[in-house]
C-alpha distance (Angstrom), angle and dihedral (degrees) to the residues before:
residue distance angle dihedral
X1 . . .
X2 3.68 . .
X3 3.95 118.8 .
X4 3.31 116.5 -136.4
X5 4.15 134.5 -174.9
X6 3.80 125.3 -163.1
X7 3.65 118.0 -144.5
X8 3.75 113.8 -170.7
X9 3.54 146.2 126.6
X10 4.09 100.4 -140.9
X11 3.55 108.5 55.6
X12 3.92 86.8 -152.4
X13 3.87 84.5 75.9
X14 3.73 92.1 40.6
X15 3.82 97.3 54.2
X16 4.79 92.5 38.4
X17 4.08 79.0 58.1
X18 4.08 100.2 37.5
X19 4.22 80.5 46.4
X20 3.72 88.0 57.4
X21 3.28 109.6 42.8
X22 3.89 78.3 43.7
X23 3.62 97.7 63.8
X24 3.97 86.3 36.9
X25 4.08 85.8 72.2
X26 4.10 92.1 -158.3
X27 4.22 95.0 87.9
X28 3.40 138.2 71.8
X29 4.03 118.4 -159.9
X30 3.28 102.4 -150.9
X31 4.21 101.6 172.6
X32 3.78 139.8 -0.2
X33 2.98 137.6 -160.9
X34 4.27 149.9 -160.1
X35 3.64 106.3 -160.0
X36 4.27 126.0 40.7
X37 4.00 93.1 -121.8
X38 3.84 89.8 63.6
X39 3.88 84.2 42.8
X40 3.84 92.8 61.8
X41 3.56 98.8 42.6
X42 4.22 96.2 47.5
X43 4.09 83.5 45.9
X44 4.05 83.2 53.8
X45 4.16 95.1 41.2
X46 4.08 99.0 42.8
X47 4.18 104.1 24.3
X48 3.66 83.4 -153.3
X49 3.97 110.3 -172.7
X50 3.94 91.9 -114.6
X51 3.17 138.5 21.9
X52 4.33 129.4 -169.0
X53 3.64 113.4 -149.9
X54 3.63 135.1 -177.5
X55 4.02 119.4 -141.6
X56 3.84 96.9 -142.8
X57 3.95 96.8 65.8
X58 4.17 123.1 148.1
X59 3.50 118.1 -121.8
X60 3.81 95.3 20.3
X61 4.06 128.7 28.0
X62 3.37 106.2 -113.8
X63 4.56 86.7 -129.1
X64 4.20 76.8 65.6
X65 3.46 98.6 43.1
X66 3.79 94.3 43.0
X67 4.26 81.0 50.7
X68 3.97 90.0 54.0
X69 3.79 96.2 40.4
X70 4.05 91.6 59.3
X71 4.11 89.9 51.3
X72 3.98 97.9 41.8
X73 3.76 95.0 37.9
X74 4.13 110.4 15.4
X75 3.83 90.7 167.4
X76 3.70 86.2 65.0
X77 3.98 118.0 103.0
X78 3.57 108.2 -148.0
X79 4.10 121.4 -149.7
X80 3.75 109.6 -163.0
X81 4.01 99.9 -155.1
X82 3.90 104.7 -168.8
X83 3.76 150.8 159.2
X84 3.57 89.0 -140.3
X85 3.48 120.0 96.1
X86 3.82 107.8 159.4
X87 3.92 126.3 123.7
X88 4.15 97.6 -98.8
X89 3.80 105.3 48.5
X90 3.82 85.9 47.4
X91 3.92 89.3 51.6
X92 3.68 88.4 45.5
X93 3.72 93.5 48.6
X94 3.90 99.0 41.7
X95 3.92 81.6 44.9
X96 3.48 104.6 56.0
X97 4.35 94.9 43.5
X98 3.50 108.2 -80.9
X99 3.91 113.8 160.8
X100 3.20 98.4 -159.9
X101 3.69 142.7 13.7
X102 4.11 121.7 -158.2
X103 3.75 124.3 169.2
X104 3.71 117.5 -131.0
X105 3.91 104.1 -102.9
X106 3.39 94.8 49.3
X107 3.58 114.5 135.6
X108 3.90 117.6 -90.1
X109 3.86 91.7 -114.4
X110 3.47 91.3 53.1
X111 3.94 90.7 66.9
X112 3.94 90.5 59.3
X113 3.77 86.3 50.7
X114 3.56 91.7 58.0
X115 3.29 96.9 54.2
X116 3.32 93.7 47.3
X117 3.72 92.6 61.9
X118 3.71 89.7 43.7
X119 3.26 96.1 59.5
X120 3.66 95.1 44.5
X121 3.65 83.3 56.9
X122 3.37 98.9 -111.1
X123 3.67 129.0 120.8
X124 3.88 127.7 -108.6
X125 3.71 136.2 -156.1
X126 3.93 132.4 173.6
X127 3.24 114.5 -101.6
X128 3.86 107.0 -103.9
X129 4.03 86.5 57.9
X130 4.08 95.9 81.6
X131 3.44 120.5 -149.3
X132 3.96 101.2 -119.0
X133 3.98 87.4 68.0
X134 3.88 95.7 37.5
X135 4.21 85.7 55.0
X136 3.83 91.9 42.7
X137 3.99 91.3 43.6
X138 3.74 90.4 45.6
X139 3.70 98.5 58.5
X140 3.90 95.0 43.8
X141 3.37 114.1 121.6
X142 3.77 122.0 -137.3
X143 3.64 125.5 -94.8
X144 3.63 110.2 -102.7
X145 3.71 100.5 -160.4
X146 3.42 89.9 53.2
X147 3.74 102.3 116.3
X148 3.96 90.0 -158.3
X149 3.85 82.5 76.9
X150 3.85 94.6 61.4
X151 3.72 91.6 65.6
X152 3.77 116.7 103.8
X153 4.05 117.2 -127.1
X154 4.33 83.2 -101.0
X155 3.48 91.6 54.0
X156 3.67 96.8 47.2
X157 4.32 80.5 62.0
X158 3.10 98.8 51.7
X159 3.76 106.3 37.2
X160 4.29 84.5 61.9
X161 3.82 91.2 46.3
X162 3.50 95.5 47.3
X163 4.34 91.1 45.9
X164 3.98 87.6 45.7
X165 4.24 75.1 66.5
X166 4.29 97.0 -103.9
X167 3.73 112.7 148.8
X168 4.25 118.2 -139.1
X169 4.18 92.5 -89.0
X170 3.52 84.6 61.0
X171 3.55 100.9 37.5
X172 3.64 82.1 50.0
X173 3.52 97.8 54.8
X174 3.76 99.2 47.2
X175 3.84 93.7 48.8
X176 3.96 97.1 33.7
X177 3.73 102.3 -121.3
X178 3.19 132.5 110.3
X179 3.81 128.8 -81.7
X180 3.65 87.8 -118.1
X181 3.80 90.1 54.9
X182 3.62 88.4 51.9
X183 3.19 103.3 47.2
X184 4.04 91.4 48.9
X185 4.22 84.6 53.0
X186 3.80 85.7 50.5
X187 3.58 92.1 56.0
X188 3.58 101.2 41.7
X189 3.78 91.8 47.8
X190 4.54 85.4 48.2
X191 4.21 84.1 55.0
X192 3.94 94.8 42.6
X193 3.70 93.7 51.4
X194 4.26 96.0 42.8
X195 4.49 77.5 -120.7
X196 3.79 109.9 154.3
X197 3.95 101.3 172.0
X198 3.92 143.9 36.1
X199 3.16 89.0 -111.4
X200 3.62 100.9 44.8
X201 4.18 79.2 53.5
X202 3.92 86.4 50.6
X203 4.01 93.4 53.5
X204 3.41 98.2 41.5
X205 4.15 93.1 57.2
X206 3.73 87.9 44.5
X207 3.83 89.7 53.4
X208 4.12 94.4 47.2
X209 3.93 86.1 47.2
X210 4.03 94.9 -118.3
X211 3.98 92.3 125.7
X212 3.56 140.7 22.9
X213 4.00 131.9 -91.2
């Protein structure tokens, strides 16, 4: 049977796509999940075969998650199921290993096709994402200037905790290190980005799509 682990903030969505791989009969849903931190460590604990994941996760962006998912657990197939349907988070997605990418309001049946294809190893993409741009998208490389890609995966945690407003105790706690550790990954993240401010912190995760206006 195939294992299967839902990654979603709105457990609406979670239970529409636990009821139908359900009523498929062929999966197993063996975890979900709320935020993309849990996401990344259930992916490393169960290896299930596929995993659905939302990109607007708390604690970590579902783009990072989905990055940390296809070191810890590379046998895992992972289904971004979004509402966004826009040119960059596809890139992103496509970019860093998705297998498939379905946008939420998709029919139900179209969620067993994907994982058909997945699991054929082939790739899958809701229909109003065309192939030409998913091909072109797929084999662009990343920006190397972009300062983003300097970050280490830790960093990447702690810069979206700290710019959804959580100070280095609670950083700390969440990621089990010590506030001094976060604070040092704070810093480091402040310099590697040319970020002065909070706020400038704030904008610049709001601009890259990792949190919430």
């Amino acid at each position: 049977m195939t294992t299967v682990i839902l990654a979603d903030d709105h457990e609406i969505v979670r239970r529409g796509v636990r009821s139908v791989l359900q009523a498929d009969g062929r999966f197993n849903v063996v975890a979900e999940t709320a935020d993309g931190l849990s996401a990344v460590q259930l992916a490393e604990k169960h290896k299930p075969h596929l995993m659905f994941l939302d990109l607007s996760l708390p604690r970590l962006h579902g783009l990072e998650a989905l990055r940390q998912i296809r070191i810890t657990s590379p046998n895992t197939k992972v289904l971004v199921l979004s509402m966004h349907n826009d040119e960059p988070y596809v890139i992103e997605a496509l970019r860093s290993g998705a297998a498939a990418y379905i946008l939420k309001g998709s029919e139900s049946d179209e969620i067993v096709k994907a994982t058909q294809e997945v699991l054929a190893g082939r790739r899958f993409l809701s229909a109003p994402l065309t192939e030409w741009a998913i091909t072109a998208l797929a084999v662009k490389t990343p920006d190397s200037s972009d300062a983003y890609n300097t970050l280490s995966p830790r960093e990447r945690e702690v810069m979206q905790l700290a710019a959804e407003g959580l100070g280095a105790a609670e950083i700390a706690e969440k990621l089990f290190i010590s506030a001094r550790t976060a604070e040092t990954h704070r810093a480091n993240l402040m310099r590697k980005l040319n970020l002065q401010t909070q706020t400038d912190l704030v904008r610049y995760a709001i601009r890259r799509g990792l949190i919430q206006a």
